[in-house]
N, C-alpha and C positions, 0 to 999 in steps of 0.2 A: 828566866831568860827574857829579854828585850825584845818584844815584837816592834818591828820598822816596819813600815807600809809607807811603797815610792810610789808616787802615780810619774804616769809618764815613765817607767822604768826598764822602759824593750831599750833604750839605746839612749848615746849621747852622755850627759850628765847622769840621767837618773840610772843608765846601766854602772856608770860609775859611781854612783852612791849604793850603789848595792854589792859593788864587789869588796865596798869600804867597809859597810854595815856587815857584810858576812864572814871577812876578816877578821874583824873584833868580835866574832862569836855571839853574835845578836841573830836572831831568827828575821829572817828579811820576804816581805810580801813584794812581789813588782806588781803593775798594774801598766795597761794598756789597751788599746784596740785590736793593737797588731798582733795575732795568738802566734802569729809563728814568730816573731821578732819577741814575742814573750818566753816561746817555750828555750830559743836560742839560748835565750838568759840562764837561764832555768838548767840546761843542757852546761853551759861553759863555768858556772860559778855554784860549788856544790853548798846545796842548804837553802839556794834559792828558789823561793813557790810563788809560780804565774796565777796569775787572775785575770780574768778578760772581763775591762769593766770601765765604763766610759765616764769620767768626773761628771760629767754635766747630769748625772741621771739621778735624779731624785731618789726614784726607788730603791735604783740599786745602795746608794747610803744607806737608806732605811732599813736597808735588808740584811745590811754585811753582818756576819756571825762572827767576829774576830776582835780581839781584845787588842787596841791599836796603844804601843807607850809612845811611840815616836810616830808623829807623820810629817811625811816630806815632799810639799805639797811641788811637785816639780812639772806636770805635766802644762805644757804650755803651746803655742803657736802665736806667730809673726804673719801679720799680713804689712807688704807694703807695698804704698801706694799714693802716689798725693793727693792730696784731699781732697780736691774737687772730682778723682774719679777714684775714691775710697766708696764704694757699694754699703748700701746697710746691712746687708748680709753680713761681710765680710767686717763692719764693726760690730754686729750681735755677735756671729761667732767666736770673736776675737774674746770681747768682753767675756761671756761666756766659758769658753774654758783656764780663761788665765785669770778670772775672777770669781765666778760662780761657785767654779770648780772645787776652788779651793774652801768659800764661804760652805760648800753642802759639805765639805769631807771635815771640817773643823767643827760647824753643829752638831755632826756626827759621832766623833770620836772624842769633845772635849768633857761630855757628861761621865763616860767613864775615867778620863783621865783624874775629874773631879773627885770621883767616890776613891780612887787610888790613892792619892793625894802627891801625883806624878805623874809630869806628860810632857813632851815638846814637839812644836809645833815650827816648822820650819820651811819655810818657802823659798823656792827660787827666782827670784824675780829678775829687775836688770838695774843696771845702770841708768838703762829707762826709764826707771823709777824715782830719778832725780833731776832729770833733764827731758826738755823735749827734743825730737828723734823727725830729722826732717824725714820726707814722704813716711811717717810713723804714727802717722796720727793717733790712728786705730790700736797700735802696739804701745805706744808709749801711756798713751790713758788708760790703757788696761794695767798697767804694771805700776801707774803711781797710782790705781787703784785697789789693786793688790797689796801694796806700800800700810795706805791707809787703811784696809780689813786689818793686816798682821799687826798693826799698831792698835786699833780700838780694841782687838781680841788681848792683848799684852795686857792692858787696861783693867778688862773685864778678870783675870785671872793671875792678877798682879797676887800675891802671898796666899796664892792655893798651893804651890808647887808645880805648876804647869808655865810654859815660858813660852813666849811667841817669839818670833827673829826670822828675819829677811834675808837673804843672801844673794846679793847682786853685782853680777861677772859684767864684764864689760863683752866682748867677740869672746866667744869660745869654740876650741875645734868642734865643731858637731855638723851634721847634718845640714840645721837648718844654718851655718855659716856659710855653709859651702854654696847654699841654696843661693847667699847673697852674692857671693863670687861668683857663682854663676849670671846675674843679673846684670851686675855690672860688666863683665863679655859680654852679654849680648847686647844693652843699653849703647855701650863705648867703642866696641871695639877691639879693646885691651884685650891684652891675653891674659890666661889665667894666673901667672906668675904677678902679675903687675897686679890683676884686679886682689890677687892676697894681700901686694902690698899697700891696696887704700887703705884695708881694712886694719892691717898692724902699724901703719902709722897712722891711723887716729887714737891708737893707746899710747900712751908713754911708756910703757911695758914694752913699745918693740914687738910684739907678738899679741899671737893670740892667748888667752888664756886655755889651759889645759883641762877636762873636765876632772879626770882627778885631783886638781888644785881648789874644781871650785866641792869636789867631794869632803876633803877634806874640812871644809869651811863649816859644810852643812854638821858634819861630823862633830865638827866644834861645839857650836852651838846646841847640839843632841846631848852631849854629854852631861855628866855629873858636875865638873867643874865648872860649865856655864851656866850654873843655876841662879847666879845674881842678874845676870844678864835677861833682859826683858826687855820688847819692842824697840828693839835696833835693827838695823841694816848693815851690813859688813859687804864693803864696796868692792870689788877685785877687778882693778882696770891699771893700776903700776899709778894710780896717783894722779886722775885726770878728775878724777870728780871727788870731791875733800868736802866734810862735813864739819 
């Protein structure tokens, strides 16, 4: 059986990569900080097992006892702000878990993928990762940073049988969208209604993207049949940003 291991997987996307992965009958790890937004997981989608474990921690990589075939490196955060009152904190942190995170959980799990001689490696990144992102500064250099890890890792493990690939949603229903539509109300004035629709009309899609749409993607690129596939990005925003 197929062990997946989601970071970031108490909610949003990566709840929805887990309920994909556990579906198709693969053994599924979630991971987070949130223990009870983990155990939630755990509770609604059967076959699912919490971890409470923070990407950014050295150690805890170091330490994990678990044979990873897939990781889906999804756990991320958004700070925004314009640049000139973007905080250094708020770009360490930024960089940090939308990039570090991912650099410790792939040093981590890609020596056994090595010895197997099968693994995939599969990130969430954004759109942001092709484009710069006004008041984004801090968010958008982290995720064309992210871009370029999942690319030199692709590189590095080109005809092992281990694959790298990026998956990057344009808005998606989550938390942290709402977080934006929340800003824009208080920023503007708008009401909630209107501030959704900045946000679904800067996609060409009309909407937001679904998290099960962009689960599905991740799904893709996990599988067996996308094993020719190496250090790409698979963009989901209805055709606003073309490669």
């Amino acid at each position: 059986m197929t062990t997946v291991l989601i970071t970031g997987g108490n909610k949003g996307i990566g709840r929805a990569c887990a309920q994909r992965f556990a579906a198709d009958g693969h053994r599924v790890v979630v991971t987070g900080r949130d223990e009870r937004a983990l155990d939630s997981v755990a509770k609604e989608v059967p076959g699912v097992e919490p971890l409470a474990f923070d990407v950014t921690d050295e150690a805890a990589w170091s330490a994990l006892d678990l044979r990873v075939d897939v990781l889906v490196a999804n756990a991320g955060v958004a700070a925004t702000a314009p640049l000139h009152t973007t905080t250094l904190e708020q770009w360490r942190s930024t960089y940090e878990i939308n990039v570090t995170g991912v650099f410790l959980g792939a040093r981590a799990v890609v020596p056994g993928m090595r010895e197997r001689g099968w693994g995939r490696l599969v990130a969430v990144a954004s759109v942001a990762s092709h484009r710069g992102v006004r008041y984004g500064s801090a968010y958008s250099a982290s995720k064309h940073g992210l871009l370029g890890l999942m690319r030199s890792i692709a590189v590095e493990v080109a005809g092992t049988g281990i694959t790298s690939n990026s998956v990057c949603p344009g808005f998606v229903e989550t938390d942290m969208a709402q977080r934006s539509v929340d800003r824009i109300v208080e920023t503007t004035g708008r009401d909630e209604q209107d501030a959704r629709a900045v946000l679904e009309n800067m996609q060409p899609l009309g909407r937001m993207v679904q998290p099960a749409e962009v689960a599905d993607a991740v799904a893709f690129f996990a599988s067996a049949e996308a094993a020719a596939i190496n250090g790409q990005s698979m963009i989901l925003d209805g055709g606003g940003v073309q490669q």
